[in-house]
Each structure stands twice: as C-alpha cells, then as structure tokens.
N, C-alpha and C positions, 0 to 999 in steps of 0.2 A: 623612381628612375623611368625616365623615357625615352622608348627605341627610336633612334636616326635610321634614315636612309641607307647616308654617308656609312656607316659604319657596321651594316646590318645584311644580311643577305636576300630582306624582303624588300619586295615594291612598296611604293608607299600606301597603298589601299592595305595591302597589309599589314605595316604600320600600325594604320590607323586601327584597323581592327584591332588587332594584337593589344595598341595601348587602351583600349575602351572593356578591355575585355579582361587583360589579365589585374589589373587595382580592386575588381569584384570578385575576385575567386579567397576563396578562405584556405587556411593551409592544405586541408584534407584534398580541396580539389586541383589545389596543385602538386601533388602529391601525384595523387592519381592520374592526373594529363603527364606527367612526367612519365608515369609509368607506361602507359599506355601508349606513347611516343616509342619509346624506347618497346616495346613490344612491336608496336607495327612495323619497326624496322628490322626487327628480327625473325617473323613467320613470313612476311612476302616481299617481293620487289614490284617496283611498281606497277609493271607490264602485265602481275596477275593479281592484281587488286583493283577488285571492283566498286566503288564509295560510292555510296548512292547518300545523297544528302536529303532526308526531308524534315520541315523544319513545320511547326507548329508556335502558338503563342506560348507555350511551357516548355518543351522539350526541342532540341536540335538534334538529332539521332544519328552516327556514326556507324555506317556498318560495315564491316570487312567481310567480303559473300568468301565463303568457304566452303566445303560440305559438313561439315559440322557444326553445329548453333548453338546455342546456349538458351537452356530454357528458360522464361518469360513470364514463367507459373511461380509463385511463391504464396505459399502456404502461412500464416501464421496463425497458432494457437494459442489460447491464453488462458492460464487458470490462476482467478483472482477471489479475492473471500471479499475485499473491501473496493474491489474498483482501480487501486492502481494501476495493473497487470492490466486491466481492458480497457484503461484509456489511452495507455502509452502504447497499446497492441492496434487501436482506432490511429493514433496519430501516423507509428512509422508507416500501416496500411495506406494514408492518403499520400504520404513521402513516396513510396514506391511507385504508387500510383501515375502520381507526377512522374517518375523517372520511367515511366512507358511499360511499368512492368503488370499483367496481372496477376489479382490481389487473392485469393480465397481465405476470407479473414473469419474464424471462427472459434467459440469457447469450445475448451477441451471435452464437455460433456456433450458438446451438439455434433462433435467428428465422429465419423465413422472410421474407428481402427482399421476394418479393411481396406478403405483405400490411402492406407499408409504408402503401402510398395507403390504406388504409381505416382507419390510426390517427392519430386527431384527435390528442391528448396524448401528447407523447413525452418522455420522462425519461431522459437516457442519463448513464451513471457509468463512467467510462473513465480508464487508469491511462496513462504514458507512461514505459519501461522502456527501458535502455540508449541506442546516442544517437537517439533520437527515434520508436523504434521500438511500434507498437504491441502490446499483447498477444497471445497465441497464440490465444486463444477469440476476438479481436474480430477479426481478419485478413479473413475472409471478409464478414463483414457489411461493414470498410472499405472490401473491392476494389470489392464491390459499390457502395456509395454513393460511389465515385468514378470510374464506371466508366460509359460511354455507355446501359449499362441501366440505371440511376437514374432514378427518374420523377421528374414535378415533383411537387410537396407544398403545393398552394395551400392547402389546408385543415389542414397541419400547425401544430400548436402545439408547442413547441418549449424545452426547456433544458437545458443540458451543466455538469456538476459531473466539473470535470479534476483529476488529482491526481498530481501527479511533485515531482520532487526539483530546487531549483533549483540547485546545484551544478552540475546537468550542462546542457549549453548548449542543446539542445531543450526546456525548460521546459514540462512538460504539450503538447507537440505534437499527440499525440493527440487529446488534448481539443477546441483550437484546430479542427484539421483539419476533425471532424468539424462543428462549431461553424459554423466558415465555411461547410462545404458544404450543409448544412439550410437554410442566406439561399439559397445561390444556387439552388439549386430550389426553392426559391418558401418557405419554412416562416419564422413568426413566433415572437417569440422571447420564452416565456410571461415568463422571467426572464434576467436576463444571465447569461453564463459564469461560473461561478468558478474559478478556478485555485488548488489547494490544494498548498499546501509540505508536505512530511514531519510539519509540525506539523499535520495539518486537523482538526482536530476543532473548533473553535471556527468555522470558514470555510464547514465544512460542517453544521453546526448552522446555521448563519445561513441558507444556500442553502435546506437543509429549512424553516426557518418560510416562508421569500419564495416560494417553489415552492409550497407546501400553501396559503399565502392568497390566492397569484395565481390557480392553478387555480379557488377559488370568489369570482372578484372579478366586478363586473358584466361581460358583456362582448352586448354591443347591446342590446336589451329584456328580458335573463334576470337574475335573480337568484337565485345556490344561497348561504345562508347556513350555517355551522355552527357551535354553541357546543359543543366537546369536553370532556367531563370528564374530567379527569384527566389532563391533556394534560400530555404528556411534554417538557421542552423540549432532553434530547438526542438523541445520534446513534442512540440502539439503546432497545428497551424492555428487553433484556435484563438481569435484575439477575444480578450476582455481587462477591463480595466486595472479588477481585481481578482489574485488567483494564490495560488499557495505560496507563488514565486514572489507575491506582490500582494502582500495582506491590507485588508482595508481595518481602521481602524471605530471600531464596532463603540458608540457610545453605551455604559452598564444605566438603563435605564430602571431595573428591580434586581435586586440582590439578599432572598430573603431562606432562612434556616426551615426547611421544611420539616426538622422533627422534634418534637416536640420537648419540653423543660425533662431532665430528668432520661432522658436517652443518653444511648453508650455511642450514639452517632450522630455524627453533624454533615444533611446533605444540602447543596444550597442550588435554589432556583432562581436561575440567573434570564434574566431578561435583557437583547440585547436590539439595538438599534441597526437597522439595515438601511435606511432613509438616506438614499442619494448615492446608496452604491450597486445599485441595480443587480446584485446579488439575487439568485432566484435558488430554490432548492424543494425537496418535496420529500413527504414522511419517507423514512425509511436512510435518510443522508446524514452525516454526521456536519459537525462544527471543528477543523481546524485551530487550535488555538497556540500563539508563540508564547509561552510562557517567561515567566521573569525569576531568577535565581532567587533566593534571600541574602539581602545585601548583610545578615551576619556571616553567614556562612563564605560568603564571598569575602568578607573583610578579616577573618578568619585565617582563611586559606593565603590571601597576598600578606599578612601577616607570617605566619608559618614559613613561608619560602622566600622572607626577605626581598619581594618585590616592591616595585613606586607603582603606586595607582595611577598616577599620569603616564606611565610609558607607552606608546604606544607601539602598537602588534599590527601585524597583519592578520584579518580574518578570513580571507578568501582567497585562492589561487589569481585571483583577479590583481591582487596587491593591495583594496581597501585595507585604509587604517584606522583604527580605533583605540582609545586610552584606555589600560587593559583592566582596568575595574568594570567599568562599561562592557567592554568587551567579557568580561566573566559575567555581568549579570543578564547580557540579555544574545549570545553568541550561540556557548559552548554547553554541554553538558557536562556540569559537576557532580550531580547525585545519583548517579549510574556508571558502573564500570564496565567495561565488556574484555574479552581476551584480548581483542585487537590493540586494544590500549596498554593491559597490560605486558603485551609482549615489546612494545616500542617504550615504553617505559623503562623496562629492564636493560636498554641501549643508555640510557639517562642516567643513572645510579650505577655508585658502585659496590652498595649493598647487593652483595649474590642472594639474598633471601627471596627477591622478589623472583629472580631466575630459578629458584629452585620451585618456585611455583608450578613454574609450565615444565616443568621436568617428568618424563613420561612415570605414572603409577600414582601422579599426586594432582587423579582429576578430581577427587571428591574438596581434596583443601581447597584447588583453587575456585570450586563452584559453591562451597562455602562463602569466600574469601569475597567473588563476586555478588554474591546476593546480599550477603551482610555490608560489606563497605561501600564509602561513597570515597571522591577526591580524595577529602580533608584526610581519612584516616590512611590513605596511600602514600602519601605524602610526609607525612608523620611515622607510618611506620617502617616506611624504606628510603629510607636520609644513609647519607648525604648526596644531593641533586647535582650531578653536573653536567649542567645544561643552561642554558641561558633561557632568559625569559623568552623572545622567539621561540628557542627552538621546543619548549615544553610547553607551550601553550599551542606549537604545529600540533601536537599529538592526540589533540580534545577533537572530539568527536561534534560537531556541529550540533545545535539547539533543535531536538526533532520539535514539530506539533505535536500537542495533545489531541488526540481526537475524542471528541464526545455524542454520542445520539442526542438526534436534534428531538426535541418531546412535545411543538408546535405543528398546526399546520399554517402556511403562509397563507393558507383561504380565510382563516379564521383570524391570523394577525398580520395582515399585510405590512411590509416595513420592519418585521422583528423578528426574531429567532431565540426560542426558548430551551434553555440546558437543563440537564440535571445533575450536578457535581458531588457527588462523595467523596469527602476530605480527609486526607491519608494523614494519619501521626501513628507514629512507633515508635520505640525506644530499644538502642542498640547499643552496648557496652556503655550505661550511663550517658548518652547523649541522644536527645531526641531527632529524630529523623520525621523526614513529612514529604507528602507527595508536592512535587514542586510547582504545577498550575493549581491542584486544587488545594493548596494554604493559601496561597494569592490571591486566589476567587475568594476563599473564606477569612480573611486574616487584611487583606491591604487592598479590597477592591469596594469600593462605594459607586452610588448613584451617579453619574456626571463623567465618572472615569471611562476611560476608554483604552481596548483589547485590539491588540491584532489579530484580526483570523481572515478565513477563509471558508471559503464551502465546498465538503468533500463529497463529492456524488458516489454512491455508494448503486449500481445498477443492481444487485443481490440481494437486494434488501428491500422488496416495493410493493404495493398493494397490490390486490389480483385487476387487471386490465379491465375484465366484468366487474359491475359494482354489487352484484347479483351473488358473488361468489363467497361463502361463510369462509371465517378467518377465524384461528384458534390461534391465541398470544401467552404465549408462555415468560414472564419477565420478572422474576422475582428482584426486591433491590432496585438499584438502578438503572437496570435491564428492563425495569418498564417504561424508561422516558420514550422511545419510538411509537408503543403501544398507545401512547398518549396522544401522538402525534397521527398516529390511524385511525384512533376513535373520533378526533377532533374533524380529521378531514373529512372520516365518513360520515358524521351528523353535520357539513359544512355543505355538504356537497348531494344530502337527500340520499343514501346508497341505500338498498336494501336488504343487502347480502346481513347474514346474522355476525353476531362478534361474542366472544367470551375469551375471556380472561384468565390466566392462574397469574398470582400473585402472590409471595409470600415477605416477609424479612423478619426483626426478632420479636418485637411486642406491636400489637394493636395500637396499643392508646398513643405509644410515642413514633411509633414508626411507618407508620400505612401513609404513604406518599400521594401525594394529591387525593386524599379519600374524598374531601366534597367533590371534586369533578366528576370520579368512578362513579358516586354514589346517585351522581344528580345524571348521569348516564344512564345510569340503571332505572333509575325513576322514568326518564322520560324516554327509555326504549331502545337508545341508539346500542349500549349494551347487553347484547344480549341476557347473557350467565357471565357471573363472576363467582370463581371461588379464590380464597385468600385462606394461606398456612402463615403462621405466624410460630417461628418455632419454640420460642422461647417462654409463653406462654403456657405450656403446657408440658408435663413431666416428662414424657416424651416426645424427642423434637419431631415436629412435622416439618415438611419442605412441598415444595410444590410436586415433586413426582410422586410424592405420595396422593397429592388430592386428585391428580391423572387417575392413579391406578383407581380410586374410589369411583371413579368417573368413567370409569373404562370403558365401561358398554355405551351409553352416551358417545364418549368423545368417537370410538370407531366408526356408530352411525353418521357424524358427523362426516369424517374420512370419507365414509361411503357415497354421502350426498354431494360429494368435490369440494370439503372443505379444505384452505390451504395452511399450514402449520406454520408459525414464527417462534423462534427460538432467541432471545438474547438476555446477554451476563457474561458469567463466567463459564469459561470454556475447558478447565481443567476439571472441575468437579461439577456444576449444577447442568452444563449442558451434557456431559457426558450421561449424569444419571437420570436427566430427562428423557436419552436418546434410548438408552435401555428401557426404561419405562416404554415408552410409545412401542418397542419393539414386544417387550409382552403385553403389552396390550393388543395387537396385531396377531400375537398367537393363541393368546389364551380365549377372546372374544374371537377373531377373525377361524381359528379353529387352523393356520397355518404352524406349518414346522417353522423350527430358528431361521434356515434360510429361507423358505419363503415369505418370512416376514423382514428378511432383509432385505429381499427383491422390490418387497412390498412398499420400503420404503426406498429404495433406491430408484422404482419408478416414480413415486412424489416428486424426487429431485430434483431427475429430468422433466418434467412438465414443469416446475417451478412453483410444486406444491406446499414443498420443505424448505425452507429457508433458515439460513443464521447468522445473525452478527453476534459473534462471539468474541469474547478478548480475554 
C-alpha cells in the first residue's frame, strides 16, 4: 500500500519519504518504530523535546535530550568449548556496533569479575557441554558469580542466549544457571533467556533482533531511537558462499578402513574435495557434516505409521515442502530422542504410557527410555497416533551436523580435508542400531560421491602463535585426528617448537591409526616423543593416563619449559582421568598441594596453555 496526499496528514516530501522507507523495515522494526511513536508521545510535548537529527552512512540517530540517558556501553561475554557461543557473541558485537552502541566484547575467562558492578548492559552467550557441564573458558567467571564474592547488580541489565543439545539431560544448564543467578543478585532482565537446540540459528536470530530493540526501547524518561540501513536480519554479517547455513557439496575422493583385518573396529579415513569452494580452515577445526538417515529404517518407520512416501510436509517455518520419505531421510532426526520430543508426543497419542513417562519420580525410566530408543521403537511402542502426518513430523527435531576433527593440514593438502570416522553399530532389544553419519561414511559412501559440510572454526582448539612453543597431544582413538593435523602443519611449515604424543586404543597390530605417518614423524624429527598404550594387549589395561603418570617428571619439565597441553576424545571418562592425572603429576613432581595444582592448572588455561576438544 501506498500513502496519498489526499488522504494522509503528511506533505508530500513526506510521503515520499515514508513510502521509500517503510516496504524495507522487517516486522521487528516495525514493531519497534511503533513503539517508540507511541512512547514519544507519552514522556514529552513538543515545546520540550529537543531532536537533534545526526545522520551517518549506517545509523540515523534519534535523540530525545532528557536528564537521563541510557547507557551505550554493552558488555558481551562468551563461554564457548567449540566456537559457536564466540562467533555469534563476534556477530551481534558488529550489530550493535552498527546501531551506535559501544561494544566491550570479551570470553568469559579474559573479564574481570570485579568490574562486573560497573556494567549496566550485560549480553552473555554460553554453551552447555557434556552432562551439564560448563565450558573451559567460562569456569572461572561461573565460580565466581556463584561464589559468596558476587556482588549484588541492582543496576544490571541483563540477557542469556544458552545453546546445548537437547538429547542430553542438562539441556543448556549453563545458560539457565547463569540466568537464574543475575535475578537473584538483584540484575533485570533486558530480554528472556533463550535456550537454543543444535538447530539455533533461527532462535538466535530471533534473541538478536529482541535484544538489539530492547536495549533502545524507552526505559523511564530517555529515549535512544535507531533507524539502521542495511540492517542485517541474521546471525553474522559475514558473507561467504558456503557456510553451515549453506553446505557445499564435498566430492569423497579416498574412503579407506584404517584398522586392520581381524579388529573389533572399523574407523574410516575419508578424504574430501574442497576445490572451487574456497572453503579455508586450520588444525584444530572440525568438519560439519549433514548426514543421511538409513533408507530401511526410514521405510520402516512410514511403514509402521501408515504413511504415503509421496506426501508432502512442510520442513521449515518458512513453509518449504518436501515428500516426506525424503524429508525423513535427509531433514529430521530419527535416531535420537530428546525430552522435548517426548513431551509433544504425549499431545499426539492416547496411549498415557508415554505420559507416564515424564511424570515426576520416573526420571531414571525415562533417561533409560531416551538413551536406548530411537523413533521406530516410540512409535511402536506408544500407538495408537493421532495426529496427522503434518502434525507428527512438526514435532522432529531438525537433522543437527555431525561434527568431526579435521586430521589434515590445508599446507600440506591444499584443496582437501581429511577426517577420521569411528563407525558406531550396537545392538538394542534384537535390533541393530548404528551411528547415522558414520554407517554412511562406512556402509553407502564411495569415491566420486559427494557430502554436504561445512567448516567449523573452532577458535579453542589452535596451535601456540610462537612455532617455538612445545606442544603435548594427548589423543587416544579418534582423539588423535587433530593431533595429525598439528604434526602435519608443524613439519609443513619448518616450526621448531618440540611435539609428543600419548596415544593409546585396543591392540597394536589392528589398531594404531595412521602408525606410518607417526612413525615416519618420528624418524624424521618433526615428533618429538611418542608414547602409545594399547590396552588390550596386555593383562592389565593401560590407557594413556597411565603412560603420563610413567612420564611424570619429563612431562612437568615440559610444563615448565612453556609447553602447551591438548586434550581430545572423550570427555566423560579419558579426558576426565587425564585431567586428574596431569593434576598429580603437578603435585607429586611439582611438590604442590591439591589446590595449588589446581591453580596450577587453571593458570595454563588462562594463557591458553590447556586446551580441549572434547565430546
């Protein structure tokens, strides 16, 4: 629609304006100019409003002079294990930016707690990793704000954009934690929490516009307006062609079984084509990957529930449609259940068994219930459905990426990127179950085919800056493809900082993963020391914290000389008894108590001596 004269109470320069102006506002900014209309008419009259217009290439700035202002300072802090949490914590920093505000953008380990009371605007971006665990970089900022030295924060302004995986049973804890603890020392809350699922980009797009219009909404006698051009409405300004949002399709150039005949495991080293998509990445990043359902299990399932494979669904808020075979095999998440699912399920059926699940005192069944089943058996075992194909395929949880460390350097293979996949198969009440990217990669993926991914910049996870500086890689399993990726770059690149290695998994002969490369490292220098446990070999298992503690005095000298520590695998058991490890070895050699060798390693941290990708 377009404003007339004739019927309008503007001159026509106005008009004209008005029409050029309001067809580029998106809802949120109409929303908000509406507000803000309606606010200026209700703190002053015209006779004491002072509008002073200055107008820049980005910003048009609206000011109402008051004696009170709004402050201009916004704080955001971020604690992220894998990078999300600091790149979307980088993006809304240049958003705000743009909308005239300054930024003080900073990881949660590099603020200083004391000058908490003196920041009005607080923006905090926080991830929640294993079971309910917070990140490495946010640890210290949490002790502290939960900690009798927390001050109160009558004057804080306040918002938490959480981001965890709802599979696992602390759902964004993190987030929450902090969340709750800002109310109770006194802090207001500029915008609600968000809690973002593996999917967030859309969640947190949303958090960004309500955060950027809360911050200039009236707040007592002040008014800051902003009209932005060119206003972004998502998560990053970064443009590139291809991104998580927009996978490129990776041709499988080597796809080959790294362990050998006669092994209890099968990992596979995948070689992947990056040639023409200008895709750049550096040791220490992972690989994105969309994986593909098994079309039994998918044929399966629309069986069981009397669907047509031709129907088609909507898969995204957007209204795309898709035929919903299709749409199961390459969308949604069938082999994972989370609470969130099974509570909008129990709307769906009118089996109450499934209701009795979430019913309080039956959290141990239903965290059973979760870990062991996938769709097929939810669907099977709490019939009869009524719901329509729409409305029961609304309830799936979008098709997260697989992430895997990348175990190249891009110096040494310009054009390509090399994984390392361990291929999950189990067996659950007589029916086998399998991890859903890595059966794919090992089961339905050959040379020539071709992968959607992407490249996930993992800033946590990175060689030391000086090439000068020893590196200690602790990677048992599949935990060493990054390791590979350090050693590769640092012989690519001449570095002469020292490196070594702990390494373990179950046997020698079938299982020591890229052993010619290590071995031919080690010949020619670039590795320093490698020790390797191999647990199964021997009557008693060894693990790699044990070849530490053998190593103890060594590895502390190391510590001592500025060597920096990398940790990856698994995070529930090998990193945990790593971390106790290096912690007695810190006491027993370094001659400190328990907590001084926690300090001990807590200042590692902060320098960015201790590192972990851990999953």
């Amino acid at each position: 629609m377009q404003l007339q004269v004739m019927n309008s109470p503007f001159n026509q320069e106005q008009v004209e304006l008005l029409n050029r102006l309001l067809p580029t506002l998106t809802e949120t900014q109409q929303n908000w100019l509406s507000g803000y209309i309606t606010a200026l008419q209700s703190i002053a009259s015209p006779s004491s409003v002072d509008i002073n217009l200055q107008t820049t290439t980005q910003v048009t700035e609206v000011v109402v002079n008051n004696p009170v202002s709004i402050s201009r300072d916004v704080t955001i802090l971020f604690g992220s294990q894998t990078g999300n949490c600091q790149r979307l914590a980088g993006s809304l920093s240049r958003r705000l930016e743009e909308q005239g505000f300054k930024v003080n953008l900073s990881s949660m380990n590099n603020f200083k707690p004391n000058n908490l009371k003196q920041v009005q605007n607080l923006l905090i971006l926080v991830s929640t990793h294993g079971e309910g665990d917070a990140p490495d970089n946010a640890l210290p900022f949490y002790e502290f704000l939960h900690s009798k030295r927390a001050p109160q924060l009558k004057d804080l302004r306040y918002s938490v954009l959480a981001l965890g995986d709802s599979s696992y049973e602390f759902f964004c804890k993190t987030g929450k934690d902090f969340d709750i603890r800002l109310e109770e020392l006194g802090g207001n809350r500029i915008f609600h929490r968000v809690d973002c699922d593996v999917d967030y980009d859309e969640s947190a797009a949303e958090w960004f516009d309500n955060v950027s219009s809360k911050l200039i909404e009236p707040s007592g006698s002040s008014v800051v307006a902003e009209l932005v051009t060119g206003f972004s409405n998502g998560t990053s300004t970064e443009q590139s062609a291809y991104s998580r949002t927009s996978p490129f399709k990776a041709e499988v150039l080597e796809n080959i079984n790294l362990n050998a005949r006669g092994s209890e495991r099968e990992t596979r080293h995948l070689e992947l084509s990056l040639e023409g998509s200008q895709l750049q990445y550096e040791p220490g990043d992972c690989v994105g990957i969309y994986p593909e359902n098994n079309s039994n299990l998918v044929d399966t399932l629309i069986e069981t529930m009397g669907w047509k494979s031709d129907e088609l669904v909507q898969i995204n808020k957007k209204g795309e449609e898709r035929p919903l075979r299709e749409a199961l095999l390459n969308q949604f998440e069938i082999t994972v259940l989370t609470k969130p699912l099974i509570e909008k399920a129990a709307d769906l059926t009118s089996n109450k068994g499934l209701s009795d699940l979430l019913v309080e005192g039956h959290e141990q069944e239903l965290r059973t219930y979760l870990n062991e089943k996938d769709l097929l058996d939810l669907v099977q075992d709490f019939s009869p459905w009524n719901a329509s194909t729409q409305e029961f395929v609304s309830i799936l949880r979008k098709m997260p990426p697989r992430l895997y460390s990348i175990a190249s350097s891009s110096k040494a293979n310009p054009d390509e990127v090399h994984l390392t996949i361990r291929t999950v198969r189990y067996e659950v009440n007589g029916r086998e179950r399998y991890g859903v990217c890595s059966t794919q990669c090992a089961e339905r993926l050959e040379s020539g085919d071709a992968l959607p991914i992407y490249i996930h910049q993992n800033p946590n996870f990175k060689l030391p800056a000086n090439s000068e500086t020893p590196i200690i890689m602790i990677g048992p399993g599949t935990g060493v493809a990054p390791f590979r990726a350090f050693i590769e770059e640092r012989a690519e690149t001449n570095a002469s900082g020292k490196n070594w290695l702990f390494y373990g998994d179950q046997h020698f002969l079938t299982d020591f993963l890229y052993q010619l490369d290590f071995q031919r490292w080690v010949k020619e220098g670039v590795l320093t020391r490698m020790d390797v446990a191999f647990s199964r070999d021997t009557d008693q298992k060894v693990y790699v914290q044990h070849r530490m503690l053998e190593k103890g005095r060594e590895l502390y000298q190391w510590l001592e000389d500025g060597a920096s520590v990398y940790i990856c695998g698994d995070e529930k058991h090998m990193a945990h008894d790593v971390h106790n490890a290096l912690i007695k070895i810190i006491e027993e050699v370094g001659g400190k108590s328990n907590e001084q060798a926690l300090a001990y390693l807590a200042d590692l941290q902060q320098q960015n001596r201790y590192q972990r990708d851990v999953y």
